[in-house]
C-alpha positions in Angstrom: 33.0 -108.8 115.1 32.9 -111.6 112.7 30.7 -114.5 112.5 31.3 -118.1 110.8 30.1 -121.7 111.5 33.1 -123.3 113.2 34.0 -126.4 114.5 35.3 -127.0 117.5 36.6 -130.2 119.8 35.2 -133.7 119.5 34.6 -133.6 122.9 33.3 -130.4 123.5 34.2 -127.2 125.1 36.4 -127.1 128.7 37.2 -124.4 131.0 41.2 -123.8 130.4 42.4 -124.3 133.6 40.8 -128.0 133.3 41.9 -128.8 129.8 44.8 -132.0 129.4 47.1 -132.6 126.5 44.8 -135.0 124.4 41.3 -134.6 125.9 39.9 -133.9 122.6 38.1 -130.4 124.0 38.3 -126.7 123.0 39.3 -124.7 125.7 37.2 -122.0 126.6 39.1 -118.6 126.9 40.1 -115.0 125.0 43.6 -115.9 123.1 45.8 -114.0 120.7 46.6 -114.8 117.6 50.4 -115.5 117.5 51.4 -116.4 113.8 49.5 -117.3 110.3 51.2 -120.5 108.2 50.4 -121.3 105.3 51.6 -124.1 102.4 52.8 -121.9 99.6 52.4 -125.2 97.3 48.7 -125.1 97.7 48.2 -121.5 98.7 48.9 -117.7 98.5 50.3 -115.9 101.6 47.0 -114.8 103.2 46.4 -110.9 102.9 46.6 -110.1 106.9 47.7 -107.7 109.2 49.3 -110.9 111.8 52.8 -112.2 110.8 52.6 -114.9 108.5 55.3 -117.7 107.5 55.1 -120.5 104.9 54.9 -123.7 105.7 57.8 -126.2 104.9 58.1 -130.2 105.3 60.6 -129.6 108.7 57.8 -127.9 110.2 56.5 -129.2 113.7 54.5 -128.7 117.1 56.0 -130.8 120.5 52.8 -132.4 121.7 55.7 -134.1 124.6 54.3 -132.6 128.1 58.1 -133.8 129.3 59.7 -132.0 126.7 61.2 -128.4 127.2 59.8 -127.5 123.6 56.0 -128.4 124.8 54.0 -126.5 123.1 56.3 -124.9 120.6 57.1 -125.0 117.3 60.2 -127.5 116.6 62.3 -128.1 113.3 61.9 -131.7 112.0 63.1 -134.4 112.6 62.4 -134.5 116.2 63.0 -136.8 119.2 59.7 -136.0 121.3 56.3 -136.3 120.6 55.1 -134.2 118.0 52.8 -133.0 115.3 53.5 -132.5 111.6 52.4 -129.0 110.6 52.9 -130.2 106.5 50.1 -132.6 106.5 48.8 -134.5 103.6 45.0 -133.5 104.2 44.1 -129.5 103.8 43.6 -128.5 107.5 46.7 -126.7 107.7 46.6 -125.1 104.7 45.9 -122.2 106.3 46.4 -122.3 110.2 46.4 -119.9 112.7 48.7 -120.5 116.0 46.5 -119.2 119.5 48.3 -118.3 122.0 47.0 -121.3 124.9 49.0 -121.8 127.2 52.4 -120.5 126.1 53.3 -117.6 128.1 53.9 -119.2 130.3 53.6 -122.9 129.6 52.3 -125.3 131.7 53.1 -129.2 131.1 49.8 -131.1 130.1 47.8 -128.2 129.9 47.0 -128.6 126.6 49.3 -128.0 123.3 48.6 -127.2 119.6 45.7 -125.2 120.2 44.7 -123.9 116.6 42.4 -121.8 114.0 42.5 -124.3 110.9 40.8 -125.2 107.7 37.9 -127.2 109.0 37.1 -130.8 107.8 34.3 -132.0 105.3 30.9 -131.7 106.9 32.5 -129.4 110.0 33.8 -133.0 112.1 35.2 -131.7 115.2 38.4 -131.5 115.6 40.5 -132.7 118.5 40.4 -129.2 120.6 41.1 -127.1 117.9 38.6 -124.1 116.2 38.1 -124.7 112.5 36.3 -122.9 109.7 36.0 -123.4 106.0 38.7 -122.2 104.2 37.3 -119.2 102.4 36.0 -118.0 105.9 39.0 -118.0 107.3 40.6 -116.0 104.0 38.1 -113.4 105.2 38.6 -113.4 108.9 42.4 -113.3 108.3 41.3 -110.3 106.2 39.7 -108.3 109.1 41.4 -109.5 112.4 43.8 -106.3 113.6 47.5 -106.9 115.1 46.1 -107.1 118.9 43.0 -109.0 118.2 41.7 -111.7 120.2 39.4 -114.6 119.5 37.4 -115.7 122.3 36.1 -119.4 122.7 32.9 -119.2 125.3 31.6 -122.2 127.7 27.7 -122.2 127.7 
């Protein structure tokens, strides 16, 4: 087990099945860690056992609920609704893809559902789980291929 201070949605925690693209909430549930990125212009491939890629400025994550790549990581540019995975602020430094609600996917359940750098002062984030950065070099460390982490409604 490991244990760090995270932050989590601005608007709390949400049972998954109740989650919507853009509700601002951490969904509640065990998920798999799919693949580490990282931005090899501002850090070194983290030492990990999960498969790890680095970043690049075509990088992206659909965000479109009407889009057959919801949920998925997309090459840039890109028609639909999306996010930019190289971002000019550190929280993606170092991110770690969960696997909610990708096999299978379900339109507006809830997209880009990530372990990232946390913010200054541990702000929530807008559904993600976030960490400081050092704490996450050490979690990446010690997670095992087949590891889960498990976000809990209280």
């Amino acid at each position: 087990m490991f244990e760090a201070k995270c932050a989590l949605g601005k608007q709390g925690v949400i049972a998954m099945e109740y989650g919507r693209e853009g509700d601002g909430k951490t969904p509640a549930g065990t998920y798999p860690f799919r693949k580490v990125f990282y931005r090899p212009d501002r850090e070194e491939a983290p030492v990990t056992e999960l498969a790890t890629e680095p970043l690049t400025p075509e990088h992206g994550w659909c965000d479109d609920e009407t889009s057959p790549q919801y949920n998925r990581l997309v090459r840039l540019p890109f028609g639909p609704s999306h996010e930019k995975m190289w971002r000019e602020d550190a929280l993606y430094d170092l991110v770690v893809v969960l696997g909610h609600n990708d096999d299978p996917v379900v339109p507006g359940l809830g997209s880009a559902i990530f372990l990232h750098v946390a913010r200054d002062g541990f702000k929530p984030t807008l559904g993600c789980v976030a960490m400081e950065k050092d704490a996450l070099r050490r979690f990446l460390r010690q997670v095992k291929a087949g590891d889960t982490l498990k976000v809990v409604l209280t």
